[in-house]
Backbone as CSV, one residue per row, in Angstrom:
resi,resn,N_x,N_y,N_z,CA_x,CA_y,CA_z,C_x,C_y,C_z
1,UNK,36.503,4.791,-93.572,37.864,5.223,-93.804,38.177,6.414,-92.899
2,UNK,39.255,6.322,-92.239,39.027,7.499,-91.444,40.784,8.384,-92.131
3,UNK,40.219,9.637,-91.690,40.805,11.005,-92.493,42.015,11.550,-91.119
4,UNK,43.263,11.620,-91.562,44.459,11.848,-90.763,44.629,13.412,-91.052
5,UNK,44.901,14.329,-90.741,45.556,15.893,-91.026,46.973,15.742,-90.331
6,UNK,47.863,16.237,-90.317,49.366,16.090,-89.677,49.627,17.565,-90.148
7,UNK,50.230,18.379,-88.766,50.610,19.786,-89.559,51.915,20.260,-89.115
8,UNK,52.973,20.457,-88.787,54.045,21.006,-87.971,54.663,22.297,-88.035
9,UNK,54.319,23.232,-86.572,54.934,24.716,-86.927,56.024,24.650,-85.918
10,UNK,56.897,25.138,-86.840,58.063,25.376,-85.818,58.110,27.330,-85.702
11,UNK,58.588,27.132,-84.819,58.767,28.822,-84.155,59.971,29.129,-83.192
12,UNK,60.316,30.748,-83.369,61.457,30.675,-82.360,60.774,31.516,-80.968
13,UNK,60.949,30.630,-79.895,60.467,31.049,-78.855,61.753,31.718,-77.499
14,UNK,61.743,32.411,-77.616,62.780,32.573,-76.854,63.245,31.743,-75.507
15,UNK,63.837,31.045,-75.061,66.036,30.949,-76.240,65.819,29.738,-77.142
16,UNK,64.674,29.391,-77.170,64.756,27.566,-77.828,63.950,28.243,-79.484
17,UNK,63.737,26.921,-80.263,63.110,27.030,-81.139,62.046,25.980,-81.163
18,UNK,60.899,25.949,-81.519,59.805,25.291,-80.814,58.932,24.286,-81.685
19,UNK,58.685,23.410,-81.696,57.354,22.556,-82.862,56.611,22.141,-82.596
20,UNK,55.598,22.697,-82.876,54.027,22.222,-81.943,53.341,21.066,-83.137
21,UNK,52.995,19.800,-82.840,52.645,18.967,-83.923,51.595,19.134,-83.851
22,UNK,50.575,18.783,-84.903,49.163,18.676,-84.512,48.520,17.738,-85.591
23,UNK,47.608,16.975,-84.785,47.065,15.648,-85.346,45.483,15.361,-85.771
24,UNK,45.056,15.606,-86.373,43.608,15.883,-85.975,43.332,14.259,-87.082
25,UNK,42.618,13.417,-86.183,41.998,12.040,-86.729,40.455,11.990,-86.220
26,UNK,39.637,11.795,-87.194,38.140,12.319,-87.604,37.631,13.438,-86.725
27,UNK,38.080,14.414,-86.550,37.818,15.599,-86.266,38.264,16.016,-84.997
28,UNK,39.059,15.274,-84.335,39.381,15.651,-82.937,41.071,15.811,-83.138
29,UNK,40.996,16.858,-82.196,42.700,17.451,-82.654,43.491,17.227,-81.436
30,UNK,45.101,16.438,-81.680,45.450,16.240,-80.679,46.971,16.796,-80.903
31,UNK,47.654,17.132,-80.026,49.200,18.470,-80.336,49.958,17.664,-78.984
32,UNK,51.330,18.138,-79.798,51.964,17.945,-78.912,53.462,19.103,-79.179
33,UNK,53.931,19.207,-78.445,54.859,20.450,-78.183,56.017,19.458,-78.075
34,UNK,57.414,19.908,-78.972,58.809,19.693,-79.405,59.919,20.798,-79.111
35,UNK,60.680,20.603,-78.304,61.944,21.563,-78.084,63.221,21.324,-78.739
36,UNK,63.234,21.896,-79.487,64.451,21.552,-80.512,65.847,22.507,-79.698
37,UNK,66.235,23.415,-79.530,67.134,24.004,-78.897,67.509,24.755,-79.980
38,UNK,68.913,24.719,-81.169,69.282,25.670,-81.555,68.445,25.535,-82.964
39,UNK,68.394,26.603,-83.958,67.331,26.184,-85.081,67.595,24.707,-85.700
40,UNK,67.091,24.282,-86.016,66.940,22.719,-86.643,66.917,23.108,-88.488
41,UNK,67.575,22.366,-88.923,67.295,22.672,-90.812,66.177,21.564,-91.047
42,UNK,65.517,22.028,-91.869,64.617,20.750,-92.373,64.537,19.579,-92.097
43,UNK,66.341,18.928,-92.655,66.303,17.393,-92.735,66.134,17.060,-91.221
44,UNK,66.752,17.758,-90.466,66.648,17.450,-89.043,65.460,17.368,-88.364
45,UNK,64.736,18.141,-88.486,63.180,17.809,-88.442,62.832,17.155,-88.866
46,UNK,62.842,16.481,-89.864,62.472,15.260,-90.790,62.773,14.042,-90.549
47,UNK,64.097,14.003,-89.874,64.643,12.724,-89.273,64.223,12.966,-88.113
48,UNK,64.194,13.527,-86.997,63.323,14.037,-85.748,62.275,13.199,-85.796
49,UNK,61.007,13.348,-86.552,59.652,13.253,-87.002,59.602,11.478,-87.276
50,UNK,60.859,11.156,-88.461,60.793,9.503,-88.625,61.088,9.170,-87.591
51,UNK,61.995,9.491,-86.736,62.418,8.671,-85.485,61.566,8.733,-84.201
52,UNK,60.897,9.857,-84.272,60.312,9.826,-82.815,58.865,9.734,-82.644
53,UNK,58.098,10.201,-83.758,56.745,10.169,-84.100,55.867,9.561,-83.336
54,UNK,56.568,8.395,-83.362,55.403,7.356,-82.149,56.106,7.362,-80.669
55,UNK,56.775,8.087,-80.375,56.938,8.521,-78.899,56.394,9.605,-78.721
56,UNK,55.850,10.578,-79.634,55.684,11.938,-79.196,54.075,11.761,-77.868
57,UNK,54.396,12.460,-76.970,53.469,12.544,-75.945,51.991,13.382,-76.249
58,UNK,51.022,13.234,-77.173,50.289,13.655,-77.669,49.370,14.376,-76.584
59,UNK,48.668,15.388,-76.454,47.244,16.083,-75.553,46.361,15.054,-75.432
60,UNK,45.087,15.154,-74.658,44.045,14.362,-74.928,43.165,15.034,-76.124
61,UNK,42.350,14.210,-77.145,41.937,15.001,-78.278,40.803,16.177,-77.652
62,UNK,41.210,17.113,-78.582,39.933,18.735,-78.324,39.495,18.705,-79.799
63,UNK,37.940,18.664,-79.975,37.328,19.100,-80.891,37.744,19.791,-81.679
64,UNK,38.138,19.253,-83.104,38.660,20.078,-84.498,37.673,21.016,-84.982
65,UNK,38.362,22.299,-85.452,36.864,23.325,-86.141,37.102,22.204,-87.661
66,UNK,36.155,22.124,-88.483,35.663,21.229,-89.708,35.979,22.438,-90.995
67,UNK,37.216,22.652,-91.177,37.051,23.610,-92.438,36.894,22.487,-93.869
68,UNK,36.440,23.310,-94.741,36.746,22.374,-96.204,37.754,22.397,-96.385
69,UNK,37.931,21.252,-97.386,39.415,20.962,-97.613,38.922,20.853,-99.471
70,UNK,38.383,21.397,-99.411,37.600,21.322,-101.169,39.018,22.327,-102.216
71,UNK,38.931,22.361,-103.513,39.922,22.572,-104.285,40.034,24.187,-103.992
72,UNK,41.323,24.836,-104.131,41.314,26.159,-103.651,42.097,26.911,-104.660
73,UNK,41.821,27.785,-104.810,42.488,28.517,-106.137,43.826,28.903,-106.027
74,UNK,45.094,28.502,-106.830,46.485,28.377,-106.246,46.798,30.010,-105.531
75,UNK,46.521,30.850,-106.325,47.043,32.056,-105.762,46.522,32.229,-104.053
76,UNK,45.032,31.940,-103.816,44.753,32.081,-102.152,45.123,31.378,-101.811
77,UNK,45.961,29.845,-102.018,46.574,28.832,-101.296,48.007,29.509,-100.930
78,UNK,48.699,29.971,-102.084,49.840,30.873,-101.951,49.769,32.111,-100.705
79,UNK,48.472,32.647,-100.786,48.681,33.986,-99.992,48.220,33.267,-98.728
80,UNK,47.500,32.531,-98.417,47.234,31.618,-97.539,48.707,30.915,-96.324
81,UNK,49.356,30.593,-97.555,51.000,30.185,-97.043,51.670,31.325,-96.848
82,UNK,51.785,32.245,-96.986,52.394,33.441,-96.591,51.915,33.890,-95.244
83,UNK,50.874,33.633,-95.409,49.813,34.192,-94.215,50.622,33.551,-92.414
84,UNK,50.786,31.748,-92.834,51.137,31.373,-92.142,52.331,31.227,-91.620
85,UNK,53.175,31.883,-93.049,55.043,32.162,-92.530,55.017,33.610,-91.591
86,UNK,53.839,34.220,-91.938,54.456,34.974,-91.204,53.824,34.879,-89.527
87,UNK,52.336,34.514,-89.629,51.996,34.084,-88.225,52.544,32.890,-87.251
88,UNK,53.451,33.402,-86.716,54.132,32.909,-85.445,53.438,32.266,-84.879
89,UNK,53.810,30.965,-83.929,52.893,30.838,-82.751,52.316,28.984,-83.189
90,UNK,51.378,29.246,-82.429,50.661,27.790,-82.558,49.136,28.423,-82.172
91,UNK,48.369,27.383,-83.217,47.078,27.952,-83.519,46.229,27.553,-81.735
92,UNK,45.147,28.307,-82.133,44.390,28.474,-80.435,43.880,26.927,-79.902
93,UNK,43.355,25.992,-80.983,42.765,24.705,-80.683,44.204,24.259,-80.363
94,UNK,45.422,24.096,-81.019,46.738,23.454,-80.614,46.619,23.760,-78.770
95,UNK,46.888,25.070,-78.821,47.118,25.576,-77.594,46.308,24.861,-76.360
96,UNK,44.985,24.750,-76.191,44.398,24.232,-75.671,44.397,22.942,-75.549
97,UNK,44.766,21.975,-76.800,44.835,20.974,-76.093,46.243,20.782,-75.522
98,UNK,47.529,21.552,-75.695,48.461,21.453,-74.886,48.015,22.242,-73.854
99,UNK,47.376,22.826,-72.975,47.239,22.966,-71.858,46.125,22.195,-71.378
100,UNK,45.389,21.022,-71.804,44.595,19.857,-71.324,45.872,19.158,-71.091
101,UNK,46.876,18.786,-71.931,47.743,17.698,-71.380,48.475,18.205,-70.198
102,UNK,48.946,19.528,-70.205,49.547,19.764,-69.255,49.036,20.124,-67.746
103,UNK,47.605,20.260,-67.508,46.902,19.716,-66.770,46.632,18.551,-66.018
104,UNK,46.667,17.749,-67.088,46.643,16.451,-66.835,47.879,15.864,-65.889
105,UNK,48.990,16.054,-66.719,50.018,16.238,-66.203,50.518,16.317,-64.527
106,UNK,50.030,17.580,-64.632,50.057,18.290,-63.026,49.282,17.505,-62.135
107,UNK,47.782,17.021,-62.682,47.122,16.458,-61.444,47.830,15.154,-61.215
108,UNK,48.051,14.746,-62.243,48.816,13.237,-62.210,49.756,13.384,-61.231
109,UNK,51.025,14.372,-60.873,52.245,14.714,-60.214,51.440,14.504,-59.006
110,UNK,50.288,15.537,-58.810,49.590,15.822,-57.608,49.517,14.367,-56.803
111,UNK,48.579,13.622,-57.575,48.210,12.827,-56.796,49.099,11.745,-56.453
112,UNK,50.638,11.867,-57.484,51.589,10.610,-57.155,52.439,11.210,-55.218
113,UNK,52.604,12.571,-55.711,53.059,13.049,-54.358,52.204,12.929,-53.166
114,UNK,50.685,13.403,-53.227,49.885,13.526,-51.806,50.265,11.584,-51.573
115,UNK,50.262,10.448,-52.604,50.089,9.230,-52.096,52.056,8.896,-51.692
116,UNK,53.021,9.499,-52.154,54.459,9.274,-51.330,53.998,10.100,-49.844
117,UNK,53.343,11.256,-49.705,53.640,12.086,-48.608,52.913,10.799,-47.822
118,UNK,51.619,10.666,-47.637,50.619,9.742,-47.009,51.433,8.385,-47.223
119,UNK,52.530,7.736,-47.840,52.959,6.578,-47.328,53.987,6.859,-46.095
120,UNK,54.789,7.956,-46.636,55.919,8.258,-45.763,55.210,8.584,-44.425
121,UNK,54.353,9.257,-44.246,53.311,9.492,-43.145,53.276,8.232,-41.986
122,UNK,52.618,7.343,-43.138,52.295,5.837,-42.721,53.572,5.157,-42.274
123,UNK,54.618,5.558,-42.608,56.006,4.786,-42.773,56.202,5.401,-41.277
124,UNK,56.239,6.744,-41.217,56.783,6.889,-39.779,55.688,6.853,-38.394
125,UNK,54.095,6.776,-39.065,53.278,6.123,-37.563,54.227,5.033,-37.124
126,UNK,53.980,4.185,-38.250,54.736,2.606,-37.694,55.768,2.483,-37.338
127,UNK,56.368,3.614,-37.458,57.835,3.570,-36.880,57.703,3.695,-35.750
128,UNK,56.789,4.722,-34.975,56.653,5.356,-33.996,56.320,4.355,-33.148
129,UNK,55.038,3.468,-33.352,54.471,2.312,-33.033,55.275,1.452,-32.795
130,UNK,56.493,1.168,-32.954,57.610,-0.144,-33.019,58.161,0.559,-31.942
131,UNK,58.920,1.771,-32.525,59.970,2.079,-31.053,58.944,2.278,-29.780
132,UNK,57.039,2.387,-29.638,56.889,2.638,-28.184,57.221,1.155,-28.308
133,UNK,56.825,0.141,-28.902,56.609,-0.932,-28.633,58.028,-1.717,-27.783
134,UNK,59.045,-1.226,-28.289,60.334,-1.424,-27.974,60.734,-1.257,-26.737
135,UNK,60.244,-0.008,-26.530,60.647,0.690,-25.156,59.704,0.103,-23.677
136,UNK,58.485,-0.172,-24.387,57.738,-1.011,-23.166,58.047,-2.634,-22.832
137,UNK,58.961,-3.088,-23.796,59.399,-4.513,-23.990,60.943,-4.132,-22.476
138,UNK,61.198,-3.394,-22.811,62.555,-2.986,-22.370,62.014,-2.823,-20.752
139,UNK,60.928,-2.653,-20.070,60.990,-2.524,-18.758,60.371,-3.273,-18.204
């Protein structure tokens, strides 16, 4: 049986307001980063979440830390949730694997451009190659 976690923090990041998802399926955690623009109310996030969920562009998975999830005494669950209204941000494993995707990302760009530059390259040898070819036809 395998074990799903789903967590969503939204934050205001200056000028946008921000939701970093995070997915962790049997221990590997995978995030993905949401730009909402002006604050979002709940339901809007909520309908956000039904509608787009399986488009969201997930990280590649980074190793989950393994906390218990064993029964917790309501009051430290309470101060626990406080803890996290007031800490801003997106946790450090989130972070990392959004900067694996966005890595990824970049090399991907990299290598689609060096292979347009190196066709266009190729595009104008042969060009070059036709017009001598042209010009020696011509005399």
């Amino acid at each position: 049986m395998q074990k799903i976690e789903c967590k969503l923090t939204v934050f205001f990041d200056d000028p946008f307001w921000i939701g970093v998802y995070e997915r962790i399926i049997d221990g590997q955690l995978e995030a993905s980063k949401i730009t909402f623009g002006p604050e979002p109310k709940d339901y809007e996030v909520y309908d956000y979440l039904l509608k787009n969920l399986n488009k969201l562009r997930l990280s590649p998975p980074v190793k989950a830390d393994n906390k218990s999830t064993a029964l917790i005494n309501p009051k430290r669950r309470q101060r626990a949730i406080k803890k996290q209204l007031e800490n801003k941000g997106t946790g450090t494993k989130a972070q990392q694997a959004l900067k694996l995707q966005q890595a990824e990302g970049k090399e991907a760009r990299k290598k689609k451009s060096r292979w347009l530059r190196e066709q266009e390259k190729e595009r104008q040898f042969l060009a070059k190659q036709e017009k001598k070819k042209q010009k020696h036809k011509g005399h």
